[in-house]
N, C-alpha and C positions, 0 to 999 in steps of 0.2 A: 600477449598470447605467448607460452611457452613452448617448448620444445616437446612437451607430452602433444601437445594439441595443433601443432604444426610442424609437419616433416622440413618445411624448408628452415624452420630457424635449426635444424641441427646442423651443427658445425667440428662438435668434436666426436669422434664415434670409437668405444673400445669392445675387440673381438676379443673373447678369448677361447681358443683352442687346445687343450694340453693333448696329447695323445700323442699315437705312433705315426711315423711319415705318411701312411695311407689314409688316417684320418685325416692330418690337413690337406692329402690329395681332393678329396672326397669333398671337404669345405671347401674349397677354393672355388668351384663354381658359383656357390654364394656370397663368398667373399666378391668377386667379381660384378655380381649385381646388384651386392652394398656399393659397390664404385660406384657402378654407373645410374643410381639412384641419387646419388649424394656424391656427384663430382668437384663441389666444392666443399666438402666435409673435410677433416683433417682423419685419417682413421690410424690407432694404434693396436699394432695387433698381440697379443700375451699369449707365446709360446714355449716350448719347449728347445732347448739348444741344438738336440739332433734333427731339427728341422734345418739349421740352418744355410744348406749346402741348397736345399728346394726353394726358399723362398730368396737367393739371392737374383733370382731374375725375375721375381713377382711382384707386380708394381701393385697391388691391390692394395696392398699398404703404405701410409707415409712412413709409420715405424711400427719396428719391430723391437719387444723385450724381451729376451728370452730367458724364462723364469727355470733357474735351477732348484730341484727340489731340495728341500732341506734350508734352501737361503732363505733370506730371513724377510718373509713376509708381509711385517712391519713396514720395511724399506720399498716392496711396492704398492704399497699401498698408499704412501706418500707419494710414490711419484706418479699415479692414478688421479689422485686427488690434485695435484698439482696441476693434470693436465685437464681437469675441467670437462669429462664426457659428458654430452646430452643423451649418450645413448651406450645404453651397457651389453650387448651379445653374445651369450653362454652358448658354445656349439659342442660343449662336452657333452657323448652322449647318456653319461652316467654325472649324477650334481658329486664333483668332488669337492673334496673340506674346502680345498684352497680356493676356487671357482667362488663360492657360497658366501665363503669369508671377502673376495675381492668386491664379489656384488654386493653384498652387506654394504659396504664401508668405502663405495667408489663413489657416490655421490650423484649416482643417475638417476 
């Protein structure tokens, strides 16, 4: 049985939020109860850099990528791929390119 069809075998889990500091204010409640669903998940979360001063005390992630715009896409989506998600999480409220293009090609 795979990971579609049983929440316990999920193990790796990728969030991504692009947006301004309020909208990962706004996430982070659900980020929160992706933890505590999936306390032994590994979760990575794909954001934006000027987040990074809020989520240095936010344990809801194991890691954090913080996706500058204009870099080169290619190179994360390799390391997406790399990390092997069971489970893909768009919390943008608008489907951006880059979001579209991650879930395409992330392997969940």
């Amino acid at each position: 049985m795979d990971a579609a069809n049983n929440p316990k075998a999920i193990k790796r889990i990728v969030l991504i939020r692009m947006g301004k500091i309020g909208d990962l204010i706004v996430s982070n409640f659900v980020f929160r109860k992706i933890r505590a669903s999936f306390p032994a998940a590994t979760i990575l979360l794909v954001t934006l850099p000027r987040t990074r001063d809020l989520l240095r005390y936010n344990h809801c992630a194991d890691r954090v990528l913080y996706f500058h715009k204009g870099m080169d896409i290619l190179r994360l989506i390799v390391r997406l791929r790399m990390f092997k998600p069971d489970l893909f999480l768009d919390f943008n409220d608008n489907s951006s390119s880059t979001s579209s293009i991650l879930a395409r090609f992330c392997s969940a």
